[in-house]
C-alpha positions as CSV (number, residue, x, y, z in Angstrom):
1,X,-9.3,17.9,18.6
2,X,-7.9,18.7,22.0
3,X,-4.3,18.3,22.9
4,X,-4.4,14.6,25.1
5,X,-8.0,13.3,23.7
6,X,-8.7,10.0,25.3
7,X,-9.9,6.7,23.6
8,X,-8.8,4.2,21.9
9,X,-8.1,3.1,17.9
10,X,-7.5,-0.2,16.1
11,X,-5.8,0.3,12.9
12,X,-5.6,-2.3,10.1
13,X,-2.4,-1.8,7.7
14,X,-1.9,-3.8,4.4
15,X,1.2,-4.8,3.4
16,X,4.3,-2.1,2.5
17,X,2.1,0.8,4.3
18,X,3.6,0.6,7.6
19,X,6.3,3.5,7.1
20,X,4.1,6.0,6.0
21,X,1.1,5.0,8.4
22,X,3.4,5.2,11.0
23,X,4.5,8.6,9.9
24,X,1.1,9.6,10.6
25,X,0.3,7.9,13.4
26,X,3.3,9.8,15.4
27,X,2.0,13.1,14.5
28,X,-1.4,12.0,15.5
29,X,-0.2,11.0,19.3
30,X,1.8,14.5,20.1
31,X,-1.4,16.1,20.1
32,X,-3.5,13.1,21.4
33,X,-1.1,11.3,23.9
34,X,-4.0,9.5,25.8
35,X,-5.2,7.6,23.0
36,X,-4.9,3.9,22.8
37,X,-3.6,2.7,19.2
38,X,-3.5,-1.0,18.5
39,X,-2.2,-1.7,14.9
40,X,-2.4,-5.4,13.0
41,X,-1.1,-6.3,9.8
42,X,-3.8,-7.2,7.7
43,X,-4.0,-7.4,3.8
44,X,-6.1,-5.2,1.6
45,X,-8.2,-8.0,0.8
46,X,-9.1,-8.9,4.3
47,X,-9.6,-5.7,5.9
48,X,-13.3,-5.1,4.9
49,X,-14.3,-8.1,6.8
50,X,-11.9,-6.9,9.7
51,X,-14.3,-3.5,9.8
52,X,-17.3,-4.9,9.4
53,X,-16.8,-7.9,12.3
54,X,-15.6,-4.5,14.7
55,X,-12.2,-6.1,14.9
56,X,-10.3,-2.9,13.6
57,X,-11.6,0.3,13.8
58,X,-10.1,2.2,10.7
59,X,-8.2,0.7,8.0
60,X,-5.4,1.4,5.5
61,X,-5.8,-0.5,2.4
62,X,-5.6,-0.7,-1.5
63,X,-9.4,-0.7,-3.1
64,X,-11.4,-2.6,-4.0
65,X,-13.5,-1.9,-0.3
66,X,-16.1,-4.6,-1.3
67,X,-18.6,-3.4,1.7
68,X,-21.7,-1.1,1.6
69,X,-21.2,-1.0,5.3
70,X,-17.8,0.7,4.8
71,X,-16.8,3.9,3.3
72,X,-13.6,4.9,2.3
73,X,-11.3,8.3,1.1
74,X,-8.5,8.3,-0.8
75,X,-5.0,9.2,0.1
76,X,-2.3,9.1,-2.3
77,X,-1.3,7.3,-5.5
78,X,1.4,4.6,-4.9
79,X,3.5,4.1,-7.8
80,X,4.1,0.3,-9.3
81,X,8.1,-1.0,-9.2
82,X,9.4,-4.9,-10.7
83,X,11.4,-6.4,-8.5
84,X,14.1,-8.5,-10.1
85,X,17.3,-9.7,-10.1
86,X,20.3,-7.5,-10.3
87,X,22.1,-10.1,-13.1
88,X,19.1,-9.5,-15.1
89,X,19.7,-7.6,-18.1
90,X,16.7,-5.4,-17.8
91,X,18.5,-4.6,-14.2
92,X,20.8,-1.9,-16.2
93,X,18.1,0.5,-17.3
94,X,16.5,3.3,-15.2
95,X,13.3,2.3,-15.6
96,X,10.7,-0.3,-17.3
97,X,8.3,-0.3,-19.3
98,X,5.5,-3.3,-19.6
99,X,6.6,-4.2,-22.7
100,X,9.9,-4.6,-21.5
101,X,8.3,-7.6,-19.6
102,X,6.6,-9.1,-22.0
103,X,9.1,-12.3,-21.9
104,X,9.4,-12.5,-18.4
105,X,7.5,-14.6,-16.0
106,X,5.5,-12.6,-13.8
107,X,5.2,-13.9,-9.8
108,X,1.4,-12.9,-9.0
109,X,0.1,-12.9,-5.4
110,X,-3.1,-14.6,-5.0
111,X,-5.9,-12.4,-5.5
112,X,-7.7,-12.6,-2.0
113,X,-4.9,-10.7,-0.4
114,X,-5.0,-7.9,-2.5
115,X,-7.5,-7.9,-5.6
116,X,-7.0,-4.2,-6.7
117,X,-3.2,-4.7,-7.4
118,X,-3.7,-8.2,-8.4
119,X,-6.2,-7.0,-11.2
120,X,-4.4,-3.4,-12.2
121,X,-1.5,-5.7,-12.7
122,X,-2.9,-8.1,-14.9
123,X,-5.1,-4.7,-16.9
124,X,-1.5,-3.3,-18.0
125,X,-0.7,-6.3,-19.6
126,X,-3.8,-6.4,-21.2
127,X,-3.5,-2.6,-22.5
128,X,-0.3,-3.8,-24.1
129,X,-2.0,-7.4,-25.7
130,X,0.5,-9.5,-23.6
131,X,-0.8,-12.5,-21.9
132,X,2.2,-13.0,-19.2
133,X,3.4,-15.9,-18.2
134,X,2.3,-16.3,-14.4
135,X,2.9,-18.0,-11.4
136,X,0.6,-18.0,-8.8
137,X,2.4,-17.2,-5.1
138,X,1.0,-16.1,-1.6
139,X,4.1,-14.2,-0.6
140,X,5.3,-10.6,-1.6
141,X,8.3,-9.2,-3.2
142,X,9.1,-7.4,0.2
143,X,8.3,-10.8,2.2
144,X,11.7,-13.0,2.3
145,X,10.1,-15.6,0.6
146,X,8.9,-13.4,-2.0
147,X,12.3,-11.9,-2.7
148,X,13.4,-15.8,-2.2
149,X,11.2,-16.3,-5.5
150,X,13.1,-14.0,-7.4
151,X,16.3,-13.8,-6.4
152,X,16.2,-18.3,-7.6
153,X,15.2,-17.4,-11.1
154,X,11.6,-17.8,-10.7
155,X,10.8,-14.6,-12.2
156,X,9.7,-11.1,-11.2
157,X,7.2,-9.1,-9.1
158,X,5.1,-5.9,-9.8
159,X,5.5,-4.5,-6.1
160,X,4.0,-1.6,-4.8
161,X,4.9,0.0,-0.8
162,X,8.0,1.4,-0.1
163,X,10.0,-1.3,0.7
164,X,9.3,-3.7,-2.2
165,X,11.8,-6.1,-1.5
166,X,13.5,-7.5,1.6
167,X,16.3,-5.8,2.6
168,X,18.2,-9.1,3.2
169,X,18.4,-9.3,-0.7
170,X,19.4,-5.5,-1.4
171,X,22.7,-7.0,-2.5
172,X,21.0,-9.3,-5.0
173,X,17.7,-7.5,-6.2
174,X,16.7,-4.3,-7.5
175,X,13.4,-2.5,-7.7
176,X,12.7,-0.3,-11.0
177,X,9.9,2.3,-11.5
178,X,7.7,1.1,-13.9
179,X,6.6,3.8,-15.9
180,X,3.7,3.4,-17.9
181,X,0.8,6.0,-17.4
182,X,-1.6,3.8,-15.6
183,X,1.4,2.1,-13.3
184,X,-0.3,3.1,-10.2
185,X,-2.7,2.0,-7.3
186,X,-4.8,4.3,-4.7
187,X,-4.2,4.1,-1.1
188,X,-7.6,4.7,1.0
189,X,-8.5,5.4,4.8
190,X,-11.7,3.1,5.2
191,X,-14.1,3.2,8.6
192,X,-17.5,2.0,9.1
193,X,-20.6,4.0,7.7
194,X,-22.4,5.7,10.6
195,X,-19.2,5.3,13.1
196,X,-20.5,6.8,16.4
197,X,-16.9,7.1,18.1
198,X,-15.6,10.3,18.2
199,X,-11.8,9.5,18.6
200,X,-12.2,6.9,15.7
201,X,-13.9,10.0,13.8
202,X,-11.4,12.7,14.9
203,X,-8.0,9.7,13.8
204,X,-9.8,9.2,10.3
205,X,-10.0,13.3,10.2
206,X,-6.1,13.8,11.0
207,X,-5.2,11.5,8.8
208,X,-7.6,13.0,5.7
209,X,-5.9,16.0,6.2
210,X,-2.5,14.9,6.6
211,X,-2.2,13.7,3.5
212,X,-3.1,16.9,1.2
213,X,-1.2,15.2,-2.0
214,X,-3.7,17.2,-4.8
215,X,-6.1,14.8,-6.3
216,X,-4.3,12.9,-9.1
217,X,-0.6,13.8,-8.1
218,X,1.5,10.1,-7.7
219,X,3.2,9.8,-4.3
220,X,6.8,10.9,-4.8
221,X,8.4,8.7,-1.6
222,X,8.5,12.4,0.2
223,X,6.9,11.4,3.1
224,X,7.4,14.3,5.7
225,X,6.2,16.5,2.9
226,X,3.3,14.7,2.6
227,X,2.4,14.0,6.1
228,X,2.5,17.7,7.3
229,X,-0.5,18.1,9.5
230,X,-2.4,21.2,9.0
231,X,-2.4,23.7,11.8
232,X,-6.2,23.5,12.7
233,X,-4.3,20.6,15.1
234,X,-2.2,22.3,17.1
């Protein structure tokens, strides 16, 4: 990739990405200044659709992809966290457990906006025979209605990203790893099959290898460790 590489790139980023995309993104444009980035906020579960209609170019997402037009690599492991409220009981520990939850009630996004997390969520419960009491919601725990939801008493969120709740509430709220072994969702770059742009290409590239987290290892919240582009970019 040469230093100033012109073009242009529309990124799609799903909800509680946007600090570690953006990480990437400004490593990206010192040594391609002359590119055009566009970036929209568009769930998981909507971003296929956004590829394959050419209205983003490159996309950060949770899997499922859903698109035999599309293919995909993954990034990093994001870790799962409940979001609840501080007066909660379960609020003094240092981390949960699912079966810690098993007498909560557990605020689920719809499934459209982000099916991967939706159904991991709902498979933990299963591994640990708990049907959980759910209500169905549209927002997220890092959305201010989401952290609305929880901070009234209508129960808890499994959140992933790395703001899990909204900062307006960090008073009243409290995120907690949730620590069982399969408490985790991937993060994948997706693009078109066949994509014929070069600087779309060359983005998708950087961004490959600027995450270099070994296959299997969980994201840790270091982010400039792992967003260290290799030197082959300089």
């Amino acid at each position: 990739m040469s230093k100033g590489w012109a073009g242009a790139v529309r990124l799609g980023i799903a909800k509680g990405l946007g600090d570690i995309v953006s990480r990437v993104l400004n490593e990206y444009l010192r040594i391609a200044s002359k590119v055009e980035i566009d970036v929209l906020d568009i769930p998981s579960g909507f971003q296929a659709a956004a590829l394959v209609e050419r209205r983003i170019d490159v996309g950060f997402l949770r899997p499922p992809i859903g698109a035999t037009q599309l293919v995909s690599a993954r990034l990093f492991q994001e870790p799962f966290e409940v979001v609840l409220r501080k007066a909660s009981p379960l609020a003094k520990r240092k981390s949960l457990r699912v079966r810690d939850l098993k007498d909560e009630t557990l605020l689920l996004i719809d499934r459209s906006i982000s099916p991967g997390v939706y159904d991991q969520t709902l498979a933990l419960f299963r591994q640990h025979s708990i049907e959980p009491k759910t209500i169905p919601t549209s927002n997220i725990a890092s959305d201010q209605a989401g952290s609305i939801l929880v901070d009234s008493g209508k129960g808890i969120f499994i959140a992933v990203g790395t703001s899990p709740m909204h900062p307006a509430f960090s008073d009243r709220l409290i995120a907690l790893p949730l620590k069982d072994s399969s408490a985790f969702t991937d993060v994948h770059v997706a693009w078109r099959k066949g994509e014929q742009s070069k600087t779309t290409l060359d983005f998708v590239r950087f961004t490959r290898d600027a995450f270099h987290v070994k296959k299997g290892m969980m994201w840790n919240g270091k982010l400039a460790r792992a967003v260290k582009p290799r030197p082959k970019y300089r």
